[in-house]
Structure formats: C-alpha cells, structure tokens
PABA-876265 format. One record per residue (C-alpha): residue number from 1; residue in one letter; x, y, z. Coordinates in nm, 4 decimals, padded with zeros to 6 digits. Last residue first. Layout:
N
+-----+---------+----------+----------+----------+
| num | residuo |       c1 |       c2 |       c3 |
+-----+---------+----------+----------+----------+
| NUM |       A |        X |        Y |        Z |
...
+-----+---------+----------+----------+----------+
//
This chain:
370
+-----+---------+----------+----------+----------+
| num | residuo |       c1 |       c2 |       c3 |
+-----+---------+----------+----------+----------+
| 370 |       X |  00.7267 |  00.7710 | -01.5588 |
| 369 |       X |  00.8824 |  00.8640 | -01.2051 |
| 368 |       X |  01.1235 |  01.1612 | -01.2142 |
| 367 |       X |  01.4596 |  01.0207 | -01.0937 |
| 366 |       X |  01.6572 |  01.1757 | -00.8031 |
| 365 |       X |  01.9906 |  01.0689 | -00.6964 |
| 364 |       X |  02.1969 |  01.3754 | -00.8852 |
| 363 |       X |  02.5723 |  01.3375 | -00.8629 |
| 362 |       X |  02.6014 |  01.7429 | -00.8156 |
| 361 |       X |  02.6825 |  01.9453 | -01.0668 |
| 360 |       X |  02.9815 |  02.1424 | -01.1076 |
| 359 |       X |  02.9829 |  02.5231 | -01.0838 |
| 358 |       X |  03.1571 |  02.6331 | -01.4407 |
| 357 |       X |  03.4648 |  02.6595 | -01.4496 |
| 356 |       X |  03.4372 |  02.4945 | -01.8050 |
| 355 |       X |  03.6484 |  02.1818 | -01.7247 |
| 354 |       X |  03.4499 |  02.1760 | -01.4349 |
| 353 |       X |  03.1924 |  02.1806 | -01.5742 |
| 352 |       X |  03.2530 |  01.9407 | -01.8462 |
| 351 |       X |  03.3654 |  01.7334 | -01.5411 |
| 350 |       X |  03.0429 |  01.6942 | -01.4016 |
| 349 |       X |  02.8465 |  01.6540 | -01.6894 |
| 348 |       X |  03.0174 |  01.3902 | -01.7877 |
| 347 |       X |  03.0299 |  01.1978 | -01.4611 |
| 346 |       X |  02.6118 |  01.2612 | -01.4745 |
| 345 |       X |  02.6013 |  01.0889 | -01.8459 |
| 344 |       X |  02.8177 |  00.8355 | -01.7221 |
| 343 |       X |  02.6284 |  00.7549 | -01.4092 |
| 342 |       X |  02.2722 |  00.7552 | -01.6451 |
| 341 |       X |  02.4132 |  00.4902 | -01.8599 |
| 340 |       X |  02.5378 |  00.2797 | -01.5674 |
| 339 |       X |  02.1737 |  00.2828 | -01.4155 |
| 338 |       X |  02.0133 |  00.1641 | -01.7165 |
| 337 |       X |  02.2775 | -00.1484 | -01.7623 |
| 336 |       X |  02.2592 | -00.2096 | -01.3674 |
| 335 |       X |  01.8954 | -00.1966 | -01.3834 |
| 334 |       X |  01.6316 |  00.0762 | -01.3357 |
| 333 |       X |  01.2502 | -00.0336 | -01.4188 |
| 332 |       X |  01.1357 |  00.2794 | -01.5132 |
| 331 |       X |  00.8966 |  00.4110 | -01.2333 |
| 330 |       X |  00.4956 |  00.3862 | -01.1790 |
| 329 |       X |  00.3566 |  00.5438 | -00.9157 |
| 328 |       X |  00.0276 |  00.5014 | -00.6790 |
| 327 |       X | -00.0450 |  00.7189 | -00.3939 |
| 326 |       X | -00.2515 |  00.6890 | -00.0827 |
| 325 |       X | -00.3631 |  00.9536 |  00.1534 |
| 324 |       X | -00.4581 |  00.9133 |  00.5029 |
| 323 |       X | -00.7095 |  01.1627 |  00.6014 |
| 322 |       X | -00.6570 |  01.2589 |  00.9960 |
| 321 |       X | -00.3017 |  01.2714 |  00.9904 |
| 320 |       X | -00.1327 |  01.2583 |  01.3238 |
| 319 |       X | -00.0115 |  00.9024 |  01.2715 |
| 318 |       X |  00.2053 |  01.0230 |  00.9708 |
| 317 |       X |  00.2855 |  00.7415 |  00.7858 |
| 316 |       X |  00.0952 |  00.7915 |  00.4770 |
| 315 |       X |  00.1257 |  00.5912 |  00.2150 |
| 314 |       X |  00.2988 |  00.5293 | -00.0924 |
| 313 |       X |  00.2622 |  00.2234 | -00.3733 |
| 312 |       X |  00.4948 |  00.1192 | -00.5947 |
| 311 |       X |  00.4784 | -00.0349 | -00.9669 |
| 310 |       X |  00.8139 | -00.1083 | -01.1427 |
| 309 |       X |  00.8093 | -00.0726 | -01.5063 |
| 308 |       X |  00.9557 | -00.3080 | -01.8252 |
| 307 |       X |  01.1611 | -00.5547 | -01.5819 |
| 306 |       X |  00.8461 | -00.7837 | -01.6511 |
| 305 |       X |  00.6379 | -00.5647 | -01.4043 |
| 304 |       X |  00.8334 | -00.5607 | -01.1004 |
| 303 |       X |  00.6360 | -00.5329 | -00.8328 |
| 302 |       X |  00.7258 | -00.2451 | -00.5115 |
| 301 |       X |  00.5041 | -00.2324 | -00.1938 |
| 300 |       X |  00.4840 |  00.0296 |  00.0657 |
| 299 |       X |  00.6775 |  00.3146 |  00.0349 |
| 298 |       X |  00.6505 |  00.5649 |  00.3021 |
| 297 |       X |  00.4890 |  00.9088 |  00.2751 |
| 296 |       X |  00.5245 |  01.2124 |  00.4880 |
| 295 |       X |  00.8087 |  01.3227 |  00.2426 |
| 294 |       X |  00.5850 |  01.3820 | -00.0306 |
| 293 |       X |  00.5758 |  01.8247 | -00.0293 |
| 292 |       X |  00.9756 |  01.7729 | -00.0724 |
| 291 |       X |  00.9501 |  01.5414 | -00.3713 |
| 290 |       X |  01.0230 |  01.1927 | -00.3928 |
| 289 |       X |  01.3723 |  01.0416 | -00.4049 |
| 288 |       X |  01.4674 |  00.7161 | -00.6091 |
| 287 |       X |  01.8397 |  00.6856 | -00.4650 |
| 286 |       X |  02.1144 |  00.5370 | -00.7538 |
| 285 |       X |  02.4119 |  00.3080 | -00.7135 |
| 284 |       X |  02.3899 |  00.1566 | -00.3812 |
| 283 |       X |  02.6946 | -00.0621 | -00.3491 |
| 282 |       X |  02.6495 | -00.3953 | -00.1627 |
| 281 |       X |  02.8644 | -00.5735 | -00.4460 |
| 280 |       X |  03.0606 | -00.3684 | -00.5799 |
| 279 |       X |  03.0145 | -00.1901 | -00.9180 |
| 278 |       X |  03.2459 | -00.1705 | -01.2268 |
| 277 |       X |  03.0137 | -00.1621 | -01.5160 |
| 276 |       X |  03.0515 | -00.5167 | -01.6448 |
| 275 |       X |  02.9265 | -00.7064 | -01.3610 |
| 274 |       X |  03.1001 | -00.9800 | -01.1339 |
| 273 |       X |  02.9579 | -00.9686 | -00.8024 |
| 272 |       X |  02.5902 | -00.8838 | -00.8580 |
| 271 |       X |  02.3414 | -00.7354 | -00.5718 |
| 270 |       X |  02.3743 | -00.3883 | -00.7114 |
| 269 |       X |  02.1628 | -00.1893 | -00.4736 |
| 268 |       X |  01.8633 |  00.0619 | -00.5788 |
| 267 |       X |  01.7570 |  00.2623 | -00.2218 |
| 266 |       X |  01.3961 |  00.4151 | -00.2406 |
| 265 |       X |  01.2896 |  00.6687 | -00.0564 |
| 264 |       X |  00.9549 |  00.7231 |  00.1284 |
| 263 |       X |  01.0920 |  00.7704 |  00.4589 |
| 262 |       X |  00.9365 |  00.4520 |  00.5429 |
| 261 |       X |  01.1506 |  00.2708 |  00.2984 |
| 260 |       X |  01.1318 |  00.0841 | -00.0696 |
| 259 |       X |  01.3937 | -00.1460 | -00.1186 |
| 258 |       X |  01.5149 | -00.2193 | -00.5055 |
| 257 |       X |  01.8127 | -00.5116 | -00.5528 |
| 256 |       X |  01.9689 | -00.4580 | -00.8546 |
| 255 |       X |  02.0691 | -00.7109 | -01.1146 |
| 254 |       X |  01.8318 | -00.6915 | -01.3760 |
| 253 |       X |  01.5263 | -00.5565 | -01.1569 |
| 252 |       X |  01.4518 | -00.7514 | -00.8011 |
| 251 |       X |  01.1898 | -00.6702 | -00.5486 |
| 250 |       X |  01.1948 | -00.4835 | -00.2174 |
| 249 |       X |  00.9192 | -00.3735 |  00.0992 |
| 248 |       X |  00.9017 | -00.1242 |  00.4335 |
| 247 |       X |  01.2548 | -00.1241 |  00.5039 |
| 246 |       X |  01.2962 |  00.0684 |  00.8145 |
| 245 |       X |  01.4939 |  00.3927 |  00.7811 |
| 244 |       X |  01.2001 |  00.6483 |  00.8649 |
| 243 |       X |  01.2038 |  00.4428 |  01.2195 |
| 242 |       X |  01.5511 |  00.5247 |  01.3432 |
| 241 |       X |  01.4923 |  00.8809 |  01.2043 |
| 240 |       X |  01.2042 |  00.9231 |  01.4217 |
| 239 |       X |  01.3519 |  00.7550 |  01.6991 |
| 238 |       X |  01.6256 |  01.0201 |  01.6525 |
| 237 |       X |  01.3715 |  01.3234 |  01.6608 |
| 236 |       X |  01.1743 |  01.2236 |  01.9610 |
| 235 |       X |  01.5388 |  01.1469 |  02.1712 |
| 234 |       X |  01.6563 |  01.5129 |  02.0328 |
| 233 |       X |  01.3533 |  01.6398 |  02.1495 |
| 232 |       X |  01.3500 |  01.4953 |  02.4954 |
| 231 |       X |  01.7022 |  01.6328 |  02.5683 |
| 230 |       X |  01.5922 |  01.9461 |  02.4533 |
| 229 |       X |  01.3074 |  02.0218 |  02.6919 |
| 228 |       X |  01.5907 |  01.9661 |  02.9944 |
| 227 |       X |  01.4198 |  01.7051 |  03.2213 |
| 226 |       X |  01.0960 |  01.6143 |  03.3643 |
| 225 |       X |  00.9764 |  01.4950 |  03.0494 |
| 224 |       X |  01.2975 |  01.3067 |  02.9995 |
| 223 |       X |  01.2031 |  01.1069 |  03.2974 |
| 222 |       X |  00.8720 |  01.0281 |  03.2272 |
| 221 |       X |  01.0034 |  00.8549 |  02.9057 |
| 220 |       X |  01.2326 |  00.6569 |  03.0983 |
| 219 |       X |  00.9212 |  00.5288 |  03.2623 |
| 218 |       X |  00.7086 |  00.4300 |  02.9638 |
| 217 |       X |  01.0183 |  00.2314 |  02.8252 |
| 216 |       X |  00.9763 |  00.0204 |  03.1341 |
| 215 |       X |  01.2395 | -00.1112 |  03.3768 |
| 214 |       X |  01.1921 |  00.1767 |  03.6282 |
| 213 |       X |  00.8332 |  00.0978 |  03.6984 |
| 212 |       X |  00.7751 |  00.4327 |  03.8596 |
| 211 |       X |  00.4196 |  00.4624 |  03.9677 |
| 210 |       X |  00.3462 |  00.8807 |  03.9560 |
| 209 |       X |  00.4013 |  01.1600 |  04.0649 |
| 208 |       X |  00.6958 |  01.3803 |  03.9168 |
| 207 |       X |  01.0384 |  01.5415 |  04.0297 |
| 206 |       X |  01.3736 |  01.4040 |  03.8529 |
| 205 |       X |  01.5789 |  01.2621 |  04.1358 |
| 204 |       X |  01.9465 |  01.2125 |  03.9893 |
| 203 |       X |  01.9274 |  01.4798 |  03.7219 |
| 202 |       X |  01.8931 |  01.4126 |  03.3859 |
| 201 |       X |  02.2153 |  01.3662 |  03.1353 |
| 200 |       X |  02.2001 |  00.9851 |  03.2058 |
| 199 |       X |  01.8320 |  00.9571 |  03.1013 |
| 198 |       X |  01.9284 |  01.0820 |  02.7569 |
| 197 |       X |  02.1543 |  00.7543 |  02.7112 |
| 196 |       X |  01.8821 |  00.5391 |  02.9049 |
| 195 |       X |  01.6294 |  00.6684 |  02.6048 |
| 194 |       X |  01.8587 |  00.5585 |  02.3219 |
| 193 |       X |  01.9438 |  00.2089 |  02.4431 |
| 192 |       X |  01.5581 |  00.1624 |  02.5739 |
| 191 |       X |  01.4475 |  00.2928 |  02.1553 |
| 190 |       X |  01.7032 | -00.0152 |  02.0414 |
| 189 |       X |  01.5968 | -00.2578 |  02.2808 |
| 188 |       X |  01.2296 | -00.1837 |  02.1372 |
| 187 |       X |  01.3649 | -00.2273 |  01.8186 |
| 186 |       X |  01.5908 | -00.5369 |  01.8949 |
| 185 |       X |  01.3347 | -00.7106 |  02.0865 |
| 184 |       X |  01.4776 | -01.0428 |  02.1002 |
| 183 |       X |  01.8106 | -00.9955 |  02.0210 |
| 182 |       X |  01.9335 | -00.9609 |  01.6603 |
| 181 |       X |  02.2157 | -00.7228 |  01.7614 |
| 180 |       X |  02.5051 | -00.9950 |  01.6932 |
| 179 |       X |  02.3576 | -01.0336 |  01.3694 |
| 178 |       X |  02.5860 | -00.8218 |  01.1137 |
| 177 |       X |  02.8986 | -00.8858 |  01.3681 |
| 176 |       X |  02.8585 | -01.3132 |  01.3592 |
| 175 |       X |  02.7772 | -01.2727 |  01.0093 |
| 174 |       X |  03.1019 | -01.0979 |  00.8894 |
| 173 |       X |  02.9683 | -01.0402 |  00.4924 |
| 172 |       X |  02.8528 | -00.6630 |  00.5160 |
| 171 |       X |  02.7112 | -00.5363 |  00.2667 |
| 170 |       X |  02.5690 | -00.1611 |  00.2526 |
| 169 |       X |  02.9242 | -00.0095 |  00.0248 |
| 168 |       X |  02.8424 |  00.3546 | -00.0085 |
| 167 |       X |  02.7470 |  00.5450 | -00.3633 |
| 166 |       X |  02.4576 |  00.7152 | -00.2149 |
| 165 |       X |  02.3309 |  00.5829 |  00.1347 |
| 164 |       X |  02.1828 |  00.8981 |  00.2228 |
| 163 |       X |  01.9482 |  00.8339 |  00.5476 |
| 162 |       X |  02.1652 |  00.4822 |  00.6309 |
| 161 |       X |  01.9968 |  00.2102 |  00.7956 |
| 160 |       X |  01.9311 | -00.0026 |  00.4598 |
| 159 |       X |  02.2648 | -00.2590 |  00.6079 |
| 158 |       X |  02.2418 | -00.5421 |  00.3727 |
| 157 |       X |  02.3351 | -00.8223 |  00.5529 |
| 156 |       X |  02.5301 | -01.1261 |  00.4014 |
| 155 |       X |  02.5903 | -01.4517 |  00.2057 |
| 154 |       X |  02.3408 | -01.7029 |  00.4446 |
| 153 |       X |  02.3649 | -02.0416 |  00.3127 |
| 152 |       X |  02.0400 | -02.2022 |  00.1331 |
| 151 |       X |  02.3567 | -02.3916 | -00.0130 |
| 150 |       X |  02.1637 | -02.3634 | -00.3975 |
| 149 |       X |  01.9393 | -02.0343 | -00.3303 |
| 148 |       X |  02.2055 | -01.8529 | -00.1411 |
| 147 |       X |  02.0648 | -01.6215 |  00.0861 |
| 146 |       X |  02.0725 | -01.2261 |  00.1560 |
| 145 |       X |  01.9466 | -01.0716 |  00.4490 |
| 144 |       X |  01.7949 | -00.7310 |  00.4344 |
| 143 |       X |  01.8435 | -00.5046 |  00.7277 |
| 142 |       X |  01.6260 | -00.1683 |  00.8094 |
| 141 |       X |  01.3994 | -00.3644 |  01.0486 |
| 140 |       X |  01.0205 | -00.3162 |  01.1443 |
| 139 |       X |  00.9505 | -00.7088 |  01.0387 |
| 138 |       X |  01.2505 | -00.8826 |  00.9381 |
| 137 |       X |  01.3156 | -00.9291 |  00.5889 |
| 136 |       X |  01.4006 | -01.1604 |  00.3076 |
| 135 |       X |  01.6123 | -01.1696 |  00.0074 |
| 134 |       X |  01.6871 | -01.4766 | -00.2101 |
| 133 |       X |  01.9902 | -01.5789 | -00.4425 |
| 132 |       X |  02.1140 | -01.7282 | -00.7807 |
| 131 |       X |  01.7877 | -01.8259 | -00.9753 |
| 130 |       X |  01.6358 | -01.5008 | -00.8625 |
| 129 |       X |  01.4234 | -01.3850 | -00.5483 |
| 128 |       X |  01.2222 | -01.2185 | -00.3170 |
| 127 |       X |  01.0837 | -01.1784 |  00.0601 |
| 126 |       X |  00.8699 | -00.9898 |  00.2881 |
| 125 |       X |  00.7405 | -01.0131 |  00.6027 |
| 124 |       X |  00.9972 | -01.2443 |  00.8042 |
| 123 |       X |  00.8732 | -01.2357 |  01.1462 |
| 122 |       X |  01.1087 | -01.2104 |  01.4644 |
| 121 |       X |  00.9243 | -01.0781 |  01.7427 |
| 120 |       X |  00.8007 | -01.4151 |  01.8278 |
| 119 |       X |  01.1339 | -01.4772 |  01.9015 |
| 118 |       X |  01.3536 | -01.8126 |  01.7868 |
| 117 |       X |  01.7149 | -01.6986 |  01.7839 |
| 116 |       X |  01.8505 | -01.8883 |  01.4838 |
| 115 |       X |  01.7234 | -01.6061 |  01.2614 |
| 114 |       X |  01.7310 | -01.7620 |  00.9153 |
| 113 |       X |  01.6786 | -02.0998 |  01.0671 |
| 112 |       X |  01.6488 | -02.2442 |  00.7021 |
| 111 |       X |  01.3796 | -02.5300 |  00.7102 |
| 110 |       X |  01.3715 | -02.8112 |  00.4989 |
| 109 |       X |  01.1780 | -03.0052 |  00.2275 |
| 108 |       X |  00.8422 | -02.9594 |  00.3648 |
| 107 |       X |  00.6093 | -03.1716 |  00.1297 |
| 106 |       X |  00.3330 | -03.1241 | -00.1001 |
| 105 |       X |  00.1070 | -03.2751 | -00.3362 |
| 104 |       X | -00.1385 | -03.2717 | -00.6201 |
| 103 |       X |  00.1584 | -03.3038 | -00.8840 |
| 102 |       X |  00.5192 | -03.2731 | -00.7168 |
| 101 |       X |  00.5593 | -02.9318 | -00.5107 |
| 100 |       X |  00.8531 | -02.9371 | -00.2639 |
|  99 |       X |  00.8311 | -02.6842 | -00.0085 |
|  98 |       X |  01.1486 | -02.4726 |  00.1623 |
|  97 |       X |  01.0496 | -02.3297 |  00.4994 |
|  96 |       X |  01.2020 | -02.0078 |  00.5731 |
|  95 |       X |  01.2652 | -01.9388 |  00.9502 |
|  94 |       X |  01.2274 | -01.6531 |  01.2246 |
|  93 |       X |  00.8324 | -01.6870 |  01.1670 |
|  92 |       X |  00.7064 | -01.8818 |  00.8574 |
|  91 |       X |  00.8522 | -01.7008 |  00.5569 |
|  90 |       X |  00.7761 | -01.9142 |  00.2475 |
|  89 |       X |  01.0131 | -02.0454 | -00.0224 |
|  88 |       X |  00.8431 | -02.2373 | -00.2703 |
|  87 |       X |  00.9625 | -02.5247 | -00.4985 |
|  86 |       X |  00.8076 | -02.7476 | -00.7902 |
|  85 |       X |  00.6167 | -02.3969 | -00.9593 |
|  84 |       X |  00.8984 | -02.3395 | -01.2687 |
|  83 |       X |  01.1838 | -02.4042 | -01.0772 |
|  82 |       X |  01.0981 | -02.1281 | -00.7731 |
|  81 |       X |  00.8441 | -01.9508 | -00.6116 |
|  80 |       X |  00.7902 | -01.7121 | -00.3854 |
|  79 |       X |  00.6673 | -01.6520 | -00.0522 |
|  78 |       X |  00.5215 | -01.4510 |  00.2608 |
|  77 |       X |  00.3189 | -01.4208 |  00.5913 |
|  76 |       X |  00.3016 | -01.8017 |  00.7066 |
|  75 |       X |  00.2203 | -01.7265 |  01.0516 |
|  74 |       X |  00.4524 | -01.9111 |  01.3789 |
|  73 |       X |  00.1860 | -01.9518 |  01.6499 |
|  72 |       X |  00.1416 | -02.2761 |  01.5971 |
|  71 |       X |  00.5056 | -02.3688 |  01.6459 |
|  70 |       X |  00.5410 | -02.7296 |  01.5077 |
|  69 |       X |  00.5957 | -02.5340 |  01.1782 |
|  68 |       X |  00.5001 | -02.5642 |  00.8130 |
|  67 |       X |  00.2117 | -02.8045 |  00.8527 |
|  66 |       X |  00.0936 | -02.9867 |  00.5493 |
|  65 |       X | -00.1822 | -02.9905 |  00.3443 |
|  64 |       X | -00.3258 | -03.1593 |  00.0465 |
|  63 |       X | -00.6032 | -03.1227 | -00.2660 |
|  62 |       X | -00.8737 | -02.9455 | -00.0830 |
|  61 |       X | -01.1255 | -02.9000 | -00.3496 |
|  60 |       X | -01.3062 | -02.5447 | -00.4048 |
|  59 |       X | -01.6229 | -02.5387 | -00.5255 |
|  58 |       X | -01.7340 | -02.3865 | -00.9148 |
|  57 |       X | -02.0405 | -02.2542 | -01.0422 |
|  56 |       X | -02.1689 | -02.1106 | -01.3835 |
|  55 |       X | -02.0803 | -02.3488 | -01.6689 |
|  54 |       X | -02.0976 | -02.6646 | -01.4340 |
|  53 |       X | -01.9526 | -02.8102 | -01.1525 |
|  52 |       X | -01.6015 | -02.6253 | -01.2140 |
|  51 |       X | -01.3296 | -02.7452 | -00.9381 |
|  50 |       X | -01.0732 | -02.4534 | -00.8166 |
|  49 |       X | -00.8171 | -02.6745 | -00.6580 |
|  48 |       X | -00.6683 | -02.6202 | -00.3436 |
|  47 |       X | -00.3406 | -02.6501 | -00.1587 |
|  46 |       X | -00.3065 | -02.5933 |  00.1968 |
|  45 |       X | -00.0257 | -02.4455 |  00.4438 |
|  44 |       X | -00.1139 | -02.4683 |  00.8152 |
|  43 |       X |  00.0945 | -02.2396 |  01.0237 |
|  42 |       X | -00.1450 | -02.0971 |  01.2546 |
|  41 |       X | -00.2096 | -01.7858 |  01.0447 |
|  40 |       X | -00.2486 | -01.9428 |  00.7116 |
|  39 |       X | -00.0856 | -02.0029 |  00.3800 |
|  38 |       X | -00.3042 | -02.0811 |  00.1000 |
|  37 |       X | -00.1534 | -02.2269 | -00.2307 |
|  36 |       X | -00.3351 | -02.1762 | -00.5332 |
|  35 |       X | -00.4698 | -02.4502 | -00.8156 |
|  34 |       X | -00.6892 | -02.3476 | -01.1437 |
|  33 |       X | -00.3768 | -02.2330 | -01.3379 |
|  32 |       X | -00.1856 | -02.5710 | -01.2531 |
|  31 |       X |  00.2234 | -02.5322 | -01.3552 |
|  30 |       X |  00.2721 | -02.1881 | -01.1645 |
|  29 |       X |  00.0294 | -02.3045 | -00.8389 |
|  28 |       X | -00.0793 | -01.9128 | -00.7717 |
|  27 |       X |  00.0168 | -01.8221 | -00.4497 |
|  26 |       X | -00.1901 | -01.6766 | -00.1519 |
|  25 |       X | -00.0598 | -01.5582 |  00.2030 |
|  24 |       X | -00.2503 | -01.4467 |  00.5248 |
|  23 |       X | -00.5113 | -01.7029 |  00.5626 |
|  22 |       X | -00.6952 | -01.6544 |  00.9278 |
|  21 |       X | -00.7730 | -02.0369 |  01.0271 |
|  20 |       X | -01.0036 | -02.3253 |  01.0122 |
|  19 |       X | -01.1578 | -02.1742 |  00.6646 |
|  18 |       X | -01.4884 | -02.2049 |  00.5018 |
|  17 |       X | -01.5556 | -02.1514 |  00.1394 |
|  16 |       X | -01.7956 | -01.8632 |  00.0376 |
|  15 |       X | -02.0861 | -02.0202 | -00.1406 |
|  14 |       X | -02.1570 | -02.1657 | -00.5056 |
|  13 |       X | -01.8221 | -01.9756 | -00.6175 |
|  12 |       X | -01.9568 | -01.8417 | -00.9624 |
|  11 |       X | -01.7627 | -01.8665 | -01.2391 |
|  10 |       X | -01.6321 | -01.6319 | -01.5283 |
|   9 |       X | -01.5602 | -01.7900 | -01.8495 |
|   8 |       X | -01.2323 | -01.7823 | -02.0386 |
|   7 |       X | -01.1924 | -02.2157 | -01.9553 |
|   6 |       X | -01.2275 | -02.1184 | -01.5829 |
|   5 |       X | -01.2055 | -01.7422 | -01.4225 |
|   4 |       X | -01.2946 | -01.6822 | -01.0690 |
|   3 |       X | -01.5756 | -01.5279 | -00.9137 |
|   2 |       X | -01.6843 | -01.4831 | -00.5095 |
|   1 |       X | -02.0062 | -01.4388 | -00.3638 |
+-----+---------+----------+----------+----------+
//
C-alpha cells in the first residue's frame, strides 16, 4: 500500500497502480501539487493525477502521455524543471528532450542532440540548472557539458579529469577538440588505449594457454600477466585513477558549479563570466576533501538545500568490501561570495608568513563539513 498527502490528510492508494514499463524518473508538476511526471524505461513519459475518492483513498488518473524518443530503448533517467513547472528538460539517451507543460497536457518541444553520435553507451544520468544555463552528464565520464538554456547551444566541456584541479582553468570552449573522443565506447576505448600501450613493452610471443581473441580487452589482459609484474601494476593503478575521476553527481550554489566524484572529492567551479571577485570561467576555486581513513568512498548525490546547506551522500566503491558503508554529510553551501572570503583570508595568511619568515601556508582545499 502506498500513502500520499491530500488537503493535510494522509491517503490511502486503494491498490498499487500498474505500470507498462520500468519508471526510472519522477517530478513533481511545480504548478499542480497532486500531479507528477513519470518517466519510464522505454521512453514513455506520463503525467498523472493523484485523484481523492474519499477521505481515506485515492487512484491515480492518467492525465496524458507522450513518447520522448522513437528509440525505445532510449530511458528517461533524469530532469529538471524550468519557468515555474511549463518546461522540463529530461535526459533521454544521447539527447535532452525539451517538454512543454500547458494545463493537463504535454508536448515535446525539441530535442537537443547533445551527443550527436547516437550510442547506447551514451546516457545522460544526471543533470541541473539555472535561468542562464544547464549541466548534464554522460554516464561513467569525468566531463560535464554546459548548455545554454535560451539557444539550447552547447557553451563548453568541463574537463573533471584532473586528481588536483585547484585553481586550474577546466573549460574548454573548442567543441570539435572537447568531443572528438566521444566515440562509442570511449571508456572501454580508453582502458584498450592503455592496455595496447603496456602490451607494446611485452615480448613478441608471451607464453600462456588459452583462446586468444586478440581484439578483446580480456586478451590484452592475458598478456600483461605474462609479462613484467610491473607493467601490469602500473596499467591496474592508472585505470584506477581513470575511474576515481568520474563524475558521480553535481548541483548548483550561487554561481558555482559543485561535482561530486568517485574519489570522494568534490570539485566547486565558478560557472559565471562576469563576477565581482575576479574568477574565470572554468576555474575551480575550492576542493571539498574528505579525510584520509574516507578515501574508499565516492560521492554520490549532492541537493542544494535553498543555498543554506548542501546534502551529499558517500559510498563505498571498493568492490572488495564485504560491508558497504554509507555516509551522509551536510556542508555549507559554498558560493562565489563564501568562497572569495575564505581565498582572502588564506592569501593573508600566506603572506603574513611570509612577511614573518615564518613557513607559509599552503592554499588549503579542505573544508570541515557542518
């Protein structure tokens, strides 16, 4: 049984309400507190109405539905909304499909083809937004790409690859360079690039029995086994670091663009062009660190809680570990103006010490959480 809350009472769904489809996405209608969106796995997008039939149970009314993509097997996995409730962005595949929300219905507006080459490995997972621009990301990727929410224009690429990305400039507006990689398969392309450069140091006829399939990952693997012991464990350690740099989730605070990563960081980028403090575009202007003992965790969601606190969640990502272990922490919501403050007070610092002979301190990129 399910509950909902109508008029300040708490209803009873008669019965569980059946679905076609696997929904993956749910959005509160902004203008009708009793409607939500669904988004579902095979690209249907619905809205409902939660319907009172009396004081204690309710049905669900299909209001209208559309389909967000002639490609079935294109999910709609994320979205946000915009002008009060009348338009969402949602992530459906490689695209975002813009819907126009007028009373009880619904309508695709357009589609941006933010990755123009269509892959099923190409999912957008996670997006947000202001007034002025949009964010979304690829699945298992350590870029961001930035939109214009007037042109629906790409801007640029926020390159989150970086494992201390302090102070550096992670924008980069040449399009055709920033997604020349974005080949089907760019991860697993990636961890083939890496593997056939360690396979070059190994001798010509590495000794082992088995089928060789020598187009596989699997088989370049073999290889390295049969090689030098170090060769392997450099290629272990870099896909590691490849993968601790993926962007696991983001969210906007006054100016600055948070992304949470698997290595547990998070990166705090000034997405603003003209701002009083000085910073470029692209610039990452603080780190959120955790502590040493933490380092096995990745950061999994981040909401902005009216730009008061930001709520994140970490996780384990170590596949070894038995008990997975979930954390929950709350942070000052750090924007440009906050952020500034803290710079100064650091510069300060710095050259008092200096001024002192004293050891200067470092440009700290730790924050305690709240």
């Amino acid at each position: 049984m399910g509950f909902s809350k109508s008029n300040g009472h708490l209803v009873k769904l008669s019965k569980p309400f059946p679905t076609d489809d696997v929904p993956l996405l749910l959005l509160p209608h902004e203008k009708e507190p009793n409607e939500v969106f669904v988004g579902f796995a095979n690209s249907d997008f619905h809205l409902y109405e939660l319907r009172s039939i009396d004081s204690e149970s309710a049905v669900l009314i299909l209001k209208d539905s559309i389909l967000l993509s002639n490609n079935r097997n294109q999910s709609a996995t994320c979205g946000i909304s915009f002008n009060d409730g009348s338009e969402l962005w949602i992530g459906c595949g490689p695209n975002i499909v813009v819907v126009h929300v007028e009373c009880d219905k619904i309508q695709v507006k357009t589609t941006i083809a933010v990755f123009p080459a269509c892959s099923a490995r190409f999912v957008i997972t996670t997006m947000c937004g202001n007034s002025d621009q949009v964010w979304c990301l690829n699945r298992r990727d350590t870029k961001i790409v930035e939109l214009d929410f007037e042109s629906r224009n790409i801007l640029c690429i926020l390159d989150c690859s970086q494992p201390n990305p302090i102070d550096t400039i992670v924008s980069n507006f040449d399009l055709s360079d920033a997604l020349s990689d974005r080949t089907p398969g760019a991860s697993e392309n990636l961890e083939t690039a890496v593997l056939d450069a360690r396979v070059a140091e190994m001798p010509k006829k590495p000794m082992f029995i088995g089928k060789r399939d020598h187009n596989s990952i699997s088989y370049r693997r073999k290889l390295l086994k049969c090689g030098k012991g170090r060769a392997a464990e450099n290629h272990k350690n870099r896909l590691s670091l490849l993968r601790s740099e993926r962007v696991r989730c983001m969210c906007f605070v006054r100016g600055a663009l948070w992304v949470g990563r698997e290595r547990g960081d998070i990166m705090i980028i000034n997405v603003t062009h003209n701002n009083p403090y000085g910073f470029e575009h692209g610039q990452v202007i603080a780190m959120l660190n955790v502590d040493d003992q933490e380092k096995s965790f990745s950061t999994e969601h981040l909401v902005n809680m009216n730009d008061e606190r930001v709520v994140s969640t970490r996780t384990s990502r170590n596949p070894q570990t038995v008990r997975q272990s979930t954390h929950l922490v709350t942070w000052s919501a750090f924007g440009l103006d906050r952020i500034n403050q803290y710079r100064n007070i650091w510069k300060f610092s710095s050259s008092q010490a200096n001024h002192d002979k004293l050891k200067p301190m470092k440009s700290p990129s730790i924050f305690m959480h709240i």
